[in-house]
C-alpha positions as CSV (number, residue, x, y, z in Angstrom):
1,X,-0.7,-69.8,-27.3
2,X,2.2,-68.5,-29.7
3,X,4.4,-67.6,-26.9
4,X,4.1,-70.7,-25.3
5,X,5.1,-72.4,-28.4
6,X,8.0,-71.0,-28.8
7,X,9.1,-71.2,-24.9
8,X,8.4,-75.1,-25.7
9,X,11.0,-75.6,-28.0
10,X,13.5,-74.1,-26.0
11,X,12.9,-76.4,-23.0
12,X,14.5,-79.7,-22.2
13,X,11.3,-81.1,-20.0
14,X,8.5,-80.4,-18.7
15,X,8.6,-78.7,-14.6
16,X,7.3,-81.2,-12.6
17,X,5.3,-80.7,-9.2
18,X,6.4,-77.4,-8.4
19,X,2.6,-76.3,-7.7
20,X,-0.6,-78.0,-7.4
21,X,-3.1,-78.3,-10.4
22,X,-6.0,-76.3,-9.9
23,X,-9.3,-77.8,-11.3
24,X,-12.0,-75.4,-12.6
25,X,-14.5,-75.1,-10.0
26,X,-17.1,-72.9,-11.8
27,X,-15.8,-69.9,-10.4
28,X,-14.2,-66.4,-11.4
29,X,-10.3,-66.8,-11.8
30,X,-8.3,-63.6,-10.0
31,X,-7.1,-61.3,-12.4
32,X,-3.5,-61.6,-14.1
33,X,-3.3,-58.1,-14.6
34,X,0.8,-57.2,-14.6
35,X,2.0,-55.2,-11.4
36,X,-1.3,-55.8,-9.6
37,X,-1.6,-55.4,-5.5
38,X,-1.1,-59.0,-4.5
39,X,0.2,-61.8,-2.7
40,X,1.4,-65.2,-3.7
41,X,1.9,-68.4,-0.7
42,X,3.3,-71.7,-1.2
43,X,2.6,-73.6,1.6
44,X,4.0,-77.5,2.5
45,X,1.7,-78.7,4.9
46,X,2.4,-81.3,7.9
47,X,0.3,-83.5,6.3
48,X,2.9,-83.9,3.1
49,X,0.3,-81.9,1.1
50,X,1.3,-78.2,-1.0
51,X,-1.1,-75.4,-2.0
52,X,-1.2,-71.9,-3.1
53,X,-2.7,-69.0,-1.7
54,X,-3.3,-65.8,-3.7
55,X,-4.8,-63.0,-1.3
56,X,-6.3,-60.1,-3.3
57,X,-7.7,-57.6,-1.3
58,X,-10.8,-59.3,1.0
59,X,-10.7,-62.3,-0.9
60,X,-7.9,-65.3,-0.7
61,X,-8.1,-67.9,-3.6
62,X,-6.8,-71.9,-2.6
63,X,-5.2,-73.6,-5.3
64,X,-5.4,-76.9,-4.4
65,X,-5.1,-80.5,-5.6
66,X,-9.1,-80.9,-5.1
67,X,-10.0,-77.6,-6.9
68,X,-10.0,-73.9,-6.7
69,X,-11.7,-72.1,-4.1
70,X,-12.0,-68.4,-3.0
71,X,-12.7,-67.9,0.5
72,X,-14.1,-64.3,2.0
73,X,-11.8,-62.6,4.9
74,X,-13.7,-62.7,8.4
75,X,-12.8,-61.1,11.4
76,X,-9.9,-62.6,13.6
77,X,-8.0,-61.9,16.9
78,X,-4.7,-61.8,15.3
79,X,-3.0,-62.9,11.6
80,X,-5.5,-62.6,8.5
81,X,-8.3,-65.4,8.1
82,X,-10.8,-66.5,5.7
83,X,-13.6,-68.9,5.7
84,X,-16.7,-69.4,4.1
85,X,-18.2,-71.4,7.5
86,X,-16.7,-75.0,5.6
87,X,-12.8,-73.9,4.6
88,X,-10.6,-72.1,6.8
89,X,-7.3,-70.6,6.0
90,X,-5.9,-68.8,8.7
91,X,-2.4,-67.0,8.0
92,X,0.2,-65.8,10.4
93,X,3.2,-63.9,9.0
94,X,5.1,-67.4,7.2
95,X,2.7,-69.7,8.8
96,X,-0.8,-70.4,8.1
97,X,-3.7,-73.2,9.3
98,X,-6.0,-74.8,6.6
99,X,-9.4,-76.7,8.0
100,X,-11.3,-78.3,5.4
101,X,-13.7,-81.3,4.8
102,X,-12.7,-84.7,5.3
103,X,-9.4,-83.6,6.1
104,X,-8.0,-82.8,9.8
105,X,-6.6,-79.3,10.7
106,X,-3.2,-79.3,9.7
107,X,0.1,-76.4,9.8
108,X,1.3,-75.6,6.9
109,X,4.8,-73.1,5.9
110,X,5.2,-71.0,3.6
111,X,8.0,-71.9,0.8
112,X,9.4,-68.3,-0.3
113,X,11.4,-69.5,-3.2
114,X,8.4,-71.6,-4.6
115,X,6.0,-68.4,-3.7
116,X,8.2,-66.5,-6.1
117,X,7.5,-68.7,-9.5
118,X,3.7,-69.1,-8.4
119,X,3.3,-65.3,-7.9
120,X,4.4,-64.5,-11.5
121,X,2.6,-67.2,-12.8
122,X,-0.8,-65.9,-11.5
123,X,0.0,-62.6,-12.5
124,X,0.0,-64.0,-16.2
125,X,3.8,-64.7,-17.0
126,X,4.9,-67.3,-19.5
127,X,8.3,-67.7,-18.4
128,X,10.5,-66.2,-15.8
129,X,14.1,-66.4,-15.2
130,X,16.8,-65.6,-13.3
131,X,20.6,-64.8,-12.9
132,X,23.3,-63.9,-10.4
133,X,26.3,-61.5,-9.5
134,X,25.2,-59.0,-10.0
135,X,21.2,-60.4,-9.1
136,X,18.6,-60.2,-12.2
137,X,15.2,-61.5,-12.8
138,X,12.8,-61.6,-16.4
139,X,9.5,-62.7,-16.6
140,X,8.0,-62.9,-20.5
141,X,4.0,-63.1,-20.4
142,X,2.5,-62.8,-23.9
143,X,-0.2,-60.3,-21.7
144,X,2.4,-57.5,-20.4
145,X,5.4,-58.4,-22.5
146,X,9.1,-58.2,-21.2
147,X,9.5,-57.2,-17.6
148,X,13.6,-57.7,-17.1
149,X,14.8,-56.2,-13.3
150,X,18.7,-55.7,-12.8
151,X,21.0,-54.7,-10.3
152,X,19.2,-56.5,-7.5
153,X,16.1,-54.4,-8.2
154,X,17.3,-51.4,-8.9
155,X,17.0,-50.8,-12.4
156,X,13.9,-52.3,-14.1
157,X,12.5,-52.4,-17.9
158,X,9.3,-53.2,-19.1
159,X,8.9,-53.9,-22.9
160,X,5.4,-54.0,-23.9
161,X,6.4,-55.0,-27.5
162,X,8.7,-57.5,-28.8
163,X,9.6,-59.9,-31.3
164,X,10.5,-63.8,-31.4
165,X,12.2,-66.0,-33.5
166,X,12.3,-69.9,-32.7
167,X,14.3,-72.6,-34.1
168,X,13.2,-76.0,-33.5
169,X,16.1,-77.5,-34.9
170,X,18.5,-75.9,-32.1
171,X,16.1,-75.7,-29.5
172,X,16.5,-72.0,-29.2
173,X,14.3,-68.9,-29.2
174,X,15.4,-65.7,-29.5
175,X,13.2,-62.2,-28.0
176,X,13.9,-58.7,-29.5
177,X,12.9,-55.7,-27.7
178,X,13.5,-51.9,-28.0
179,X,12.4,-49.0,-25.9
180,X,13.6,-45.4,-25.0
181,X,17.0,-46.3,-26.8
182,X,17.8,-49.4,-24.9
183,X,17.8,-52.6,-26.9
184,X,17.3,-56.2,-25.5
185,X,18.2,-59.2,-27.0
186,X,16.6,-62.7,-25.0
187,X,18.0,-66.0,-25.7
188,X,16.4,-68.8,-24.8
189,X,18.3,-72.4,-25.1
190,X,17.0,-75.8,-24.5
191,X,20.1,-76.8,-22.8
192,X,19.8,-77.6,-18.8
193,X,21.1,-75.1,-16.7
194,X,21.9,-75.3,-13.0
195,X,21.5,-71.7,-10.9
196,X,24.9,-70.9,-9.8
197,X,24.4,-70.1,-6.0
198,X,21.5,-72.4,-4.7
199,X,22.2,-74.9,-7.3
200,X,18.5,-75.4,-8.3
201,X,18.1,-77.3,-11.6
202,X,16.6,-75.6,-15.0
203,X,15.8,-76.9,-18.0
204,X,16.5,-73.6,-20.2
205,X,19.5,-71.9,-20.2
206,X,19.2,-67.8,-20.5
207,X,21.3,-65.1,-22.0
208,X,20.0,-61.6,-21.6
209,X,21.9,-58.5,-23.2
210,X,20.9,-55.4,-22.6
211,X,22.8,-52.8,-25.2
212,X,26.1,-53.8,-24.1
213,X,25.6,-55.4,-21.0
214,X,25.1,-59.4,-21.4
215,X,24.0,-61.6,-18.1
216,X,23.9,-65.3,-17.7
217,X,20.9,-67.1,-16.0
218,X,18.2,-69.6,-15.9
219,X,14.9,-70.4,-16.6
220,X,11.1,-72.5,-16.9
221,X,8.3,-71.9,-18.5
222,X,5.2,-71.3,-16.2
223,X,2.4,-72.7,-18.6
């Protein structure tokens, strides 16, 4: 809750619509353990509906507008499917098929860049962000701590520990970490920031320095 206070006060607005709210159906939630085995789908359907798919090893979870569901994996002559004899998702590499009640059969693609924000959301981050040239990514989860990857993936840090400081006055928030002699310094600033190759609209802008090296980016809280 204190982490997701502070990432308030540096945002302009609230995200809207980027993934469907799941209801609590009564059952187990999957686990937001960081660096779990995993995957994450966004799908946009034909019939103008989204959802999210989380497939952990013979289970896949359905995040959808209706509720959340977790469906068992059953045998199938090609892709991966699972159905509990009333749901059916059936995905094929990108492309997947959801049967359900009241609802026709309907085809349904995956969205990769929407897949990527979902994924660390369900894996318990609290705000991610992301910067270009050369490419960088940061998620901040008050479970794991600091994950920052550089160098288009080549180099990544994992602070388990850091500290924050918020000013509600500026709009800012500011994350201290240190580990194995390297220092990082996050800065978090309520200003709107617009990603500088697909042109995607933020409401945070993001500095992240690493000892001497300092990278421009943005971001969104994920809670």
């Amino acid at each position: 809750m204190l982490i997701a206070a502070t990432l308030w006060l540096a945002a302009c607005t609230a995200e809207e619509g980027v993934s469907p709210q799941a209801e609590d159906s009564g059952q187990s939630k999957p686990s937001t353990t960081v660096g779990r085995p995993g995957a994450t789908y966004v799908y946009e359907c034909g019939d103008q509906s989204v959802f999210t798919a989380r497939i952990e090893g013979e289970k896949a979870w359905l995040f959808l507008r209706s509720g959340t569901i977790s469906l068992p994996h059953v045998e199938a002559a090609s892709g991966a499917k699972y159905s509990d004899g009333t749901t059916t998702y059936w995905s094929k590499g990108e492309s997947a098929m959801l049967e359900r009640p009241g609802h026709p059969r309907t085809e349904c693609k995956n969205n990769r860049r929407m897949a990527i924000w979902e994924d660390a959301k369900l894996r318990g981050a609290d705000f991610r962000a992301t910067g270009n040239e050369p490419g960088w990514y940061m998620e901040i989860s008050e479970a794991y701590g600091i994950v920052f990857v550089a160098n288009y993936g080549s180099d990544r840090y994992h602070f388990e520990e850091f500290e924050t400081n918020s000013d509600a006055a500026s709009r800012e928030t500011i994350f201290k970490a240190s580990k194995d002699g390297r220092e990082l310094l996050v800065l978090l600033a309520g200003k709107r920031c617009t990603d500088s190759m697909s042109g995607e609209k933020f409401e945070t802008t993001v500095v992240v320095t690493l000892n001497e090296t300092k990278l421009n980016g943005c971001g969104r809280a994920l809670h």
